[in-house]
C-alpha positions in Angstrom: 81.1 136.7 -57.5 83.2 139.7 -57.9 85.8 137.9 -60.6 82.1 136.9 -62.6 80.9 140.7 -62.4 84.6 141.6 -63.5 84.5 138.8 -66.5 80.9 140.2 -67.6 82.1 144.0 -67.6 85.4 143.2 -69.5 83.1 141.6 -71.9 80.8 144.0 -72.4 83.6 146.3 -73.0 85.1 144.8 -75.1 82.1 143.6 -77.0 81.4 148.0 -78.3 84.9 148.1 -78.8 84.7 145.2 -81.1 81.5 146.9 -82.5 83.4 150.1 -83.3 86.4 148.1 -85.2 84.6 145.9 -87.2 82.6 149.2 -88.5 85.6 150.5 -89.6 87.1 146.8 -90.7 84.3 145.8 -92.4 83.5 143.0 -90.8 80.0 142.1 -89.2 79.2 143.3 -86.1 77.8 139.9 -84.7 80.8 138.0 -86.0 82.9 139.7 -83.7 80.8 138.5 -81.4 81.2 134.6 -82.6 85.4 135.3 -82.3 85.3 136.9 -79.2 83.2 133.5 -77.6 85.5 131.5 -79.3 88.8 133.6 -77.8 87.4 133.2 -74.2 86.5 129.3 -75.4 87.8 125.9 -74.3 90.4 126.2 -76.9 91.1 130.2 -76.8 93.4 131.9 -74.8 91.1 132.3 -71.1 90.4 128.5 -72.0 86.9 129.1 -69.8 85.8 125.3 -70.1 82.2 125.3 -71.3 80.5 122.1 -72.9 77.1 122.6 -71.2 74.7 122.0 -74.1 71.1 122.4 -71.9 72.1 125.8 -70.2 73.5 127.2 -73.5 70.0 125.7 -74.7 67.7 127.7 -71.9 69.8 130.8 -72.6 69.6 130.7 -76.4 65.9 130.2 -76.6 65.2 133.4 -74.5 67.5 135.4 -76.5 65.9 133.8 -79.7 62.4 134.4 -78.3 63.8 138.0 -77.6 64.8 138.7 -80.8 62.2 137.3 -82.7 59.8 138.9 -80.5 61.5 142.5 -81.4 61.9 141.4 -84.9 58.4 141.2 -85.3 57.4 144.1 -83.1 59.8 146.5 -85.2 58.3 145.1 -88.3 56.8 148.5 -90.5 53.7 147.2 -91.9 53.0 149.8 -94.2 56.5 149.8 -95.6 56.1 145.8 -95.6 53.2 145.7 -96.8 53.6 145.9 -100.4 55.9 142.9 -100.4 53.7 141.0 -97.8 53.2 137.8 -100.2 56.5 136.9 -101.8 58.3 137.9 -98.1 55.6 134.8 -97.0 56.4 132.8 -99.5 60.0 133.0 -99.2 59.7 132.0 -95.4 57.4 129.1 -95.5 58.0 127.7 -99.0 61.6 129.0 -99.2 62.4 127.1 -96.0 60.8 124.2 -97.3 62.9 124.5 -100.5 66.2 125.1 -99.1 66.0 122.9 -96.6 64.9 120.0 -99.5 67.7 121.0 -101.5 70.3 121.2 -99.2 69.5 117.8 -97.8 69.1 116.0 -101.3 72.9 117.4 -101.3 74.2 116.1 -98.6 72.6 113.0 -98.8 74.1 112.5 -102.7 77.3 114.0 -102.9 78.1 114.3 -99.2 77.1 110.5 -98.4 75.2 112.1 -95.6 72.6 109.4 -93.8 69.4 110.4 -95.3 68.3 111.5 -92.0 70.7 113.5 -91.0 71.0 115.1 -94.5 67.4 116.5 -93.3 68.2 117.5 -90.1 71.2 119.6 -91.6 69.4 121.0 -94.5 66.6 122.0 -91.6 69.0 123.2 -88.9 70.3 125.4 -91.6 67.4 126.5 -94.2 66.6 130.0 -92.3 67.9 133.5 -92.6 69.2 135.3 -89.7 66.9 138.8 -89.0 69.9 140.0 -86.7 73.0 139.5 -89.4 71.3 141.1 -92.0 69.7 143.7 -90.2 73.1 144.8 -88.6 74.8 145.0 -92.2 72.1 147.0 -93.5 71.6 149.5 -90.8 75.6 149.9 -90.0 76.3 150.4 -94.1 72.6 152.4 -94.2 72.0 150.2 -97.5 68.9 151.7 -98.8 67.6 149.1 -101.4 65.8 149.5 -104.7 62.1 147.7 -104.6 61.3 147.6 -101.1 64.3 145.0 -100.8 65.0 145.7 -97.1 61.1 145.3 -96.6 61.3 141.8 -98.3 64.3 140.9 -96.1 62.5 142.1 -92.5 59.7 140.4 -93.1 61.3 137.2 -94.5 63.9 136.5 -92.2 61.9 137.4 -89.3 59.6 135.3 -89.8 61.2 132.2 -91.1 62.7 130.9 -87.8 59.2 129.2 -87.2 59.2 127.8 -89.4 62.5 126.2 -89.2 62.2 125.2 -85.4 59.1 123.2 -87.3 61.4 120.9 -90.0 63.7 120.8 -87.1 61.5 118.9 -85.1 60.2 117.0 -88.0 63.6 116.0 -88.5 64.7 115.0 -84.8 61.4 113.1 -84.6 62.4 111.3 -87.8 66.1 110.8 -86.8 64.5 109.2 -83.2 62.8 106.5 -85.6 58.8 105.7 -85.6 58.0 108.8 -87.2 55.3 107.8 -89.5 53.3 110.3 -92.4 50.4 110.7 -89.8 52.4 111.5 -86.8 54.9 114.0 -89.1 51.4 115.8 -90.2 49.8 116.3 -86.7 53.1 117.4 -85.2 53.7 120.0 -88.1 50.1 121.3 -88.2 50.2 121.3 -84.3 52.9 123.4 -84.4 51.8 125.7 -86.8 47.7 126.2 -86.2 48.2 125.9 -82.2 51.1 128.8 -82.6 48.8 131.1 -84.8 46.1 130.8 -82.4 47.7 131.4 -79.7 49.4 134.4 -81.4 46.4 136.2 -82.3 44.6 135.4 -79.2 47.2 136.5 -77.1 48.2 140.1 -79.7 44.5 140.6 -79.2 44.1 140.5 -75.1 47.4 141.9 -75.2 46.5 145.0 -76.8 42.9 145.3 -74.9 45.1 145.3 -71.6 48.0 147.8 -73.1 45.4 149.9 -74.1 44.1 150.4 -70.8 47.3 151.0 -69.1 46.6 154.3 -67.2 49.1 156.8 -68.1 52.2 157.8 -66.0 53.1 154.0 -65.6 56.3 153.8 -68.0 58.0 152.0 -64.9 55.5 149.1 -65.4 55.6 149.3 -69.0 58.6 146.8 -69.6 57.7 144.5 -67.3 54.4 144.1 -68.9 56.0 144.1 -72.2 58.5 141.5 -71.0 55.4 139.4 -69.5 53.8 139.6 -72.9 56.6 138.3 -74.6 57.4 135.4 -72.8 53.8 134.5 -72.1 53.7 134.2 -76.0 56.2 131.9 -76.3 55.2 129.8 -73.2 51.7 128.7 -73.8 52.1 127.8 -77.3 55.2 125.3 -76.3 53.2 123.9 -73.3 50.4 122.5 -75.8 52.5 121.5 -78.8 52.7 124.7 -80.6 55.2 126.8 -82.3 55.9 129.1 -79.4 58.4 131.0 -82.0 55.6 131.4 -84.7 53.3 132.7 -81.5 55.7 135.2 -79.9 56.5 136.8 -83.8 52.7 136.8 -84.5 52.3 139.1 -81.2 55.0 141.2 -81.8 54.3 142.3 -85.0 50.6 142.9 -84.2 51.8 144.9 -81.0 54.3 147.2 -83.0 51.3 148.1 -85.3 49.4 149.2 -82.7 49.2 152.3 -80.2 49.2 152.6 -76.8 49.5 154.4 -73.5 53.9 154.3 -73.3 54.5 152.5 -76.4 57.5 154.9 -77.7 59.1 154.7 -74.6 59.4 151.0 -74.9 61.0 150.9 -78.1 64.4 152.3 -76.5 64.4 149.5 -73.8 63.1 146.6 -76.5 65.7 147.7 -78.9 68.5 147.7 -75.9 67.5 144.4 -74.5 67.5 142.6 -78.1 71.0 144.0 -78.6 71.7 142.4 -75.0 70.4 139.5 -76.3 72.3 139.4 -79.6 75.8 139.9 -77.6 75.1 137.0 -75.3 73.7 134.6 -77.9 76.5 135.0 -80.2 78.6 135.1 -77.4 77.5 132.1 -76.0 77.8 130.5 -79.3 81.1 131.2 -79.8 82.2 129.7 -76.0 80.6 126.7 -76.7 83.0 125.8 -80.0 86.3 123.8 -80.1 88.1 126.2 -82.7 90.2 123.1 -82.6 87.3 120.8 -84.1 86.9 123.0 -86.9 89.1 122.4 -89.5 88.4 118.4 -89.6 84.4 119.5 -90.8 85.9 122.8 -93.1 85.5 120.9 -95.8 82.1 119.6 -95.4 81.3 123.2 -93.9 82.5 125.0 -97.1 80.5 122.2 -99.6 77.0 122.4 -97.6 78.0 126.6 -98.0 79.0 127.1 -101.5 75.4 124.5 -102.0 73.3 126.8 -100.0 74.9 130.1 -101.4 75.2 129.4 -104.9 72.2 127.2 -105.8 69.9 125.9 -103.0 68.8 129.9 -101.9 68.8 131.4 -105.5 67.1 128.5 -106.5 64.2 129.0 -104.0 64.5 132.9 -104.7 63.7 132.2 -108.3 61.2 130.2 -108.3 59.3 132.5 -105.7 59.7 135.5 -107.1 59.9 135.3 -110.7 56.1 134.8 -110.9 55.6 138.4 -109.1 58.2 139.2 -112.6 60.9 140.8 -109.9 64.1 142.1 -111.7 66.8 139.5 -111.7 69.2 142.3 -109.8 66.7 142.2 -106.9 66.4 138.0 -106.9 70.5 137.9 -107.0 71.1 140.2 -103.9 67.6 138.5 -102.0 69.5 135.0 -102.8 72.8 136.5 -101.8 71.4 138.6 -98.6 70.6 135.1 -96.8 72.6 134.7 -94.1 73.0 131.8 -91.8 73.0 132.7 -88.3 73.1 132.3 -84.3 69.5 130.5 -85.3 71.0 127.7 -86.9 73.4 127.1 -84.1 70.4 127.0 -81.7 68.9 124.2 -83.3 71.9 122.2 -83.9 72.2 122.7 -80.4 68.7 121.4 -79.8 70.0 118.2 -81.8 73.3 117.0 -79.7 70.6 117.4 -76.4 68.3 115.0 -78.1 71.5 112.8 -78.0 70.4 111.3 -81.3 73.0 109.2 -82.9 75.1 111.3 -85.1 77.3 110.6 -87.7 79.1 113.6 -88.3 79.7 116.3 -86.1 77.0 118.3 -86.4 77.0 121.4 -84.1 80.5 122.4 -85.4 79.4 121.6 -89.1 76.9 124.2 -88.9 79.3 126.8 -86.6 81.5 126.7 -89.1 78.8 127.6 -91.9 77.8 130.2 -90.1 81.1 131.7 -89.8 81.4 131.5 -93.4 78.3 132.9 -94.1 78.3 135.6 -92.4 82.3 136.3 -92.7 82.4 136.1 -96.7 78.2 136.7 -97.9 78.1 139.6 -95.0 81.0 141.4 -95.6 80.6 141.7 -99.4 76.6 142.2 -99.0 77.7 146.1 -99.2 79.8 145.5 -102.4 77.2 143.1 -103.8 74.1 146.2 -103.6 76.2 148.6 -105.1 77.6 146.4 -108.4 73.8 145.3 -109.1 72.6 148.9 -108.9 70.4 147.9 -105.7 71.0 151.2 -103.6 68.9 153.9 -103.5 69.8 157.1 -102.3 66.5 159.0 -102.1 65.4 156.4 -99.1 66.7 156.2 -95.5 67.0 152.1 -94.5 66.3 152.9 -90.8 62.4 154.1 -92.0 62.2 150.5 -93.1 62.0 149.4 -89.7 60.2 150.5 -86.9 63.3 152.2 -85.3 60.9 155.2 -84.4 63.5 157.4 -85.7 61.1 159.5 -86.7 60.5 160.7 -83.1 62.4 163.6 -83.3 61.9 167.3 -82.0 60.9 168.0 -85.5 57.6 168.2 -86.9 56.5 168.6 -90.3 53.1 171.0 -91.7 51.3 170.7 -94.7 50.1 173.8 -96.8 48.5 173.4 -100.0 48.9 175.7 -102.4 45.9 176.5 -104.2 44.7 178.7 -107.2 44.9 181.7 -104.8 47.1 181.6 -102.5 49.0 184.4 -101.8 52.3 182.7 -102.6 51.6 180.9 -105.4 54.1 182.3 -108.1 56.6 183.6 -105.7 60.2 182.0 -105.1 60.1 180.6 -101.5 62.8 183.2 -100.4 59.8 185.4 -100.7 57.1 183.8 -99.4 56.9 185.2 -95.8 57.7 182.1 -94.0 56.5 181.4 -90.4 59.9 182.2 -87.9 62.0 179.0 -86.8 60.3 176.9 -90.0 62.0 175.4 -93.0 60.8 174.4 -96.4 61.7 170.8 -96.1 59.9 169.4 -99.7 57.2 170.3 -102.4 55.2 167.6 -103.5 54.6 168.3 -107.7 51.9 165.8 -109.1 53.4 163.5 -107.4 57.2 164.1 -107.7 59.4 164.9 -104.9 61.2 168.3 -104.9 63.8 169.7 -102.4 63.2 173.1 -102.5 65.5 176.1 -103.0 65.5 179.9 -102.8 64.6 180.1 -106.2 62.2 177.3 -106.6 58.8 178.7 -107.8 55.3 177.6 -106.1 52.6 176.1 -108.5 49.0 175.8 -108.4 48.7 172.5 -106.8 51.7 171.7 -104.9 51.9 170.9 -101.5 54.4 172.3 -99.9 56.4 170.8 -96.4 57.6 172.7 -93.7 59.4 171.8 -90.4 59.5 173.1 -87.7 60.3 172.3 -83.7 58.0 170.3 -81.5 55.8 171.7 -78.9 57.4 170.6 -75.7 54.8 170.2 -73.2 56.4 172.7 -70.4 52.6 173.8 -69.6 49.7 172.4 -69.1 47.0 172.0 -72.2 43.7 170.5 -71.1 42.1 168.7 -74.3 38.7 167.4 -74.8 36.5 165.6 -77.2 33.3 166.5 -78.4 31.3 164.1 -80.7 28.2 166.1 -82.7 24.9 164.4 -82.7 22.2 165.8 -84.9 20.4 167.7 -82.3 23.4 169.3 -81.2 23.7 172.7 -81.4 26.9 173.0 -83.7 25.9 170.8 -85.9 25.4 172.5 -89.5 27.1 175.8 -88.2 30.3 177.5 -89.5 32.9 177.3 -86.8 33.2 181.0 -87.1 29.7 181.2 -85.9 30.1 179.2 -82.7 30.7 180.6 -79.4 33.6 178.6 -78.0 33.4 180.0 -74.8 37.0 179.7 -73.2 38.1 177.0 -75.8 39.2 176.9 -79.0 38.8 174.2 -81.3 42.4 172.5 -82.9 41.0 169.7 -85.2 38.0 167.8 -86.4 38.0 164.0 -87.7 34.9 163.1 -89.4 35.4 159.6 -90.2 38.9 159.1 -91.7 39.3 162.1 -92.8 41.4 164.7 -90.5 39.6 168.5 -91.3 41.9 171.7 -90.6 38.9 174.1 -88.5 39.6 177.2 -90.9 36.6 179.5 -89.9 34.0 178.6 -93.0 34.3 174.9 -91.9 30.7 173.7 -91.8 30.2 170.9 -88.8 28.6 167.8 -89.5 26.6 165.4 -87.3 29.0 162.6 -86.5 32.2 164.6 -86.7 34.5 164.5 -83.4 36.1 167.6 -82.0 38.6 168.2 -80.3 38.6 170.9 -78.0 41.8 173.1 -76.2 40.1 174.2 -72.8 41.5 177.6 -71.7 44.0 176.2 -68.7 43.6 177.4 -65.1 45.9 179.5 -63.5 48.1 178.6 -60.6 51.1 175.9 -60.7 51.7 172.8 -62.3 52.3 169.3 -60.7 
């Protein structure tokens, strides 16, 4: 037991070590990862013997469901929004595309059996969320056209769909398989895992919601629950446990509740855990040694999938929503195979179909390539097509909550007359320990100076420090009915007694109470009692 805890330590050491080089090297992250299995491997220098396919198998599949839990519950809707449709498209369709292409290749200039040519072109048609994501937050590669929204959403949710054609394909490779049976098992798969999804994201939420506060301890286990809970049910019926666990995550992260931004820091620390020990894993289940007998198949079915199979599928997707041919090039070049397609080659040498070829290591060694050679120039790529953009941060893509700072930001508009309207900002007499972070100018962005004017019009950003809550401050609500006795009054006219009121939200709309603010029947107060004296607990 101690020489296990000793071996687990050393690699986890040497795992952020690794991390830190390969920053600095230029090499991705998670690929260090693969060489470090593969050092501690049968054939590496420890020579740990490892060949057991089903535990690699249980382990993979809760790191898998871990991350593609995360990847959807990290998922920035509103950024993701806007590119909701062709990121869809690229995930169900593009699958379908690539994985059609890549086996029509094998099949005809390979000589691949036409079965397994579909279990390779399936095994391998995703795009791996943690690769790209890694690259793109370690380089900070802001992209031009809500690229990095396209690339979340699509590679997060096209393992689903994947784990889907894989099983099509193992069924088919098991013989018997016939048009009827293929339909039933893929719409199985995909209606039983979207209802369970939503079901689940819905009572999921109705339970988070009503967490009572002061119970962060509980909050991960519950999240945890949730998560594989997802991914159970849908499995035990026939669904896509995958699809369902995604589904919930993503409708989780866009929700709030009771604890929810303390869970991002363990979610994001456990996916990173999981990431290590998948890749890891990966790697000390190769045979380096194996490798260079399926090189040359590997490097065919790579230069395929790189060069025509993906930009062929990126094309034809997103050519109809007339996206610039820079953005399609660096979307077909930005899909990475990953630790995903090595799970589900995995899943094929457990069915112990009858292979041909060597299947696991065929794909291993695609992924190496992939991510060695299409990750490591993905940096150079953005740059020569003009893809980066400066004015955007790519960690507000994602649902990193960066944001949750001990900075807030406050909105003044400047009107007609306002007293600093006209005046450089050096002079306007600025609130102590606030800064002008921005002016918004009919619509244009403006970092403000000393000398920069105010105008009519603009709305102007300042930041300041949080309120840390060192003392109590007893809030209420107050919702006005029609016979109330503040409805229709100015709020300078009401007698607040010993509270004072902070804000008003009548309907969407969130009202500043300045004293000539007229109350309405329906609007919702709420209130800042006057706290009691003595100590706080």
């Amino acid at each position: 037991m101690t020489l296990l805890l000793l071996f687990i330590a050393t690699i986890l050491l040497l795992s952020v070590l690794l991390s830190k080089l390969s920053t600095h090297v230029g090499i991705p992250v998670l690929l260090a990862f693969l060489f470090l299995g593969m050092l501690f491997g049968s054939d590496g220098l420890a020579q740990i013997s490892f060949e057991n396919y089903d535990f690699a198998n249980q382990i993979s599949t809760v790191a898998l469901l871990s991350i593609i839990f995360y990847g959807g519950f990290g998922t920035n809707w509103k950024a993701a929004r806007r590119v909701a449709l062709p990121s869809i498209l690229l995930s169900t369709l593009g699958v379908l595309l690539t994985a059609g292409l890549t086996a029509l290749f094998c099949a005809l200039v390979l000589r691949f059996p036409w079965q397994e040519s579909f279990l390779l072109g399936a095994v391998l048609s995703s795009t791996d969320a943690a690769s790209v994501f890694s690259i793109l937050r370690s380089k900070r590669l802001s992209l031009r056209f809500h690229t990095a929204s396209m690339l979340e959403l699509e590679s997060g949710s096209n393992d689903p769909f994947s784990y889907t054609l894989t099983c099509l394909a193992l069924a088919l490779l098991g013989g018997g398989l016939t048009p009827g049976m293929a339909f039933r098992l893929a719409a199985g798969q995909i209606l039983f895992g979207l209802a369970c999804g939503a079901g689940l994201a819905a009572l999921s939420v109705w339970f988070l919601r009503r967490l009572p506060r002061g119970t962060s301890g509980y909050g991960p286990l519950v999240i945890v629950g949730i998560a594989l809970f997802s991914y159970a049910l849908p499995t035990a019926i026939g669904g896509n446990g995958y699809l369902s666990a995604y589904l919930v995550g993503i409708i989780l992260g866009g929700e709030k509740w009771p604890e929810k931004k303390e869970l991002v820091h363990f979610l994001d620390g456990v996916t990173s855990l999981m990431q290590l020990t998948l890749f890891f894993l990966l790697g000390l289940l190769s045979f380096p040694s194996r490798l260079p007998a399926v090189l040359p198949t590997a490097l065919a079915v790579t230069l395929f999938l790189t060069l025509l199979a993906r930009p062929a599928a990126v094309a034809l997707l997103l050519a109809p929503f007339r996206a610039p041919f820079r953005q399609q090039m660096l979307v077909a070049w930005s899909g990475l195979r990953g630790a995903t397609s090595i799970v589900f080659a995995i899943l094929a040498v457990m069915d112990q179909a009858s292979l041909s070829r060597d299947l696991f290591h065929i794909v291993f060694c695609v992924v190496l390539l992939s991510i060695g050679v299409q990750g490591t120039l993905l940096p150079w790529c953005a740059k020569r097509l003009d893809m980066i953009d400066d004015r955007e941060d790519v960690l507000k893509t994602f649902s990193d909550y960066s944001e949750d700072t001990p900075i807030q930001f406050i909105q003044l508009s400047i009107g007609a007359e306002h007293p600093w309207k006209g005046i450089p900002l050096r002079e306007a007499p600025l609130p102590p320990d606030t800064r002008a972070a921005m002016v918004l100018r009919q619509g244009e962005r403006i970092l403000p100076r000393g000398d920069t004017a105010l105008e009519s019009g603009d709305i102007l950003v300042l930041s300041a420090l949080a309120y840390a809550e060192t003392a109590q401050l007893s809030l209420s609500e107050v919702i006005l009915s029609p016979e109330h006795d503040w409805t229709g009054q100015p709020i300078s006219a009401v007698d607040w007694g010993g509270s004072s009121v902070l804000l008003v939200l009548r309907g969407e709309e969130t009202l500043i109470p300045t004293g000539d603010l007229v109350l309405q029947s329906g609007d919702l107060l709420v209130l800042a009692d006057d706290p009691l004296p003595g100590p706080s607990f």
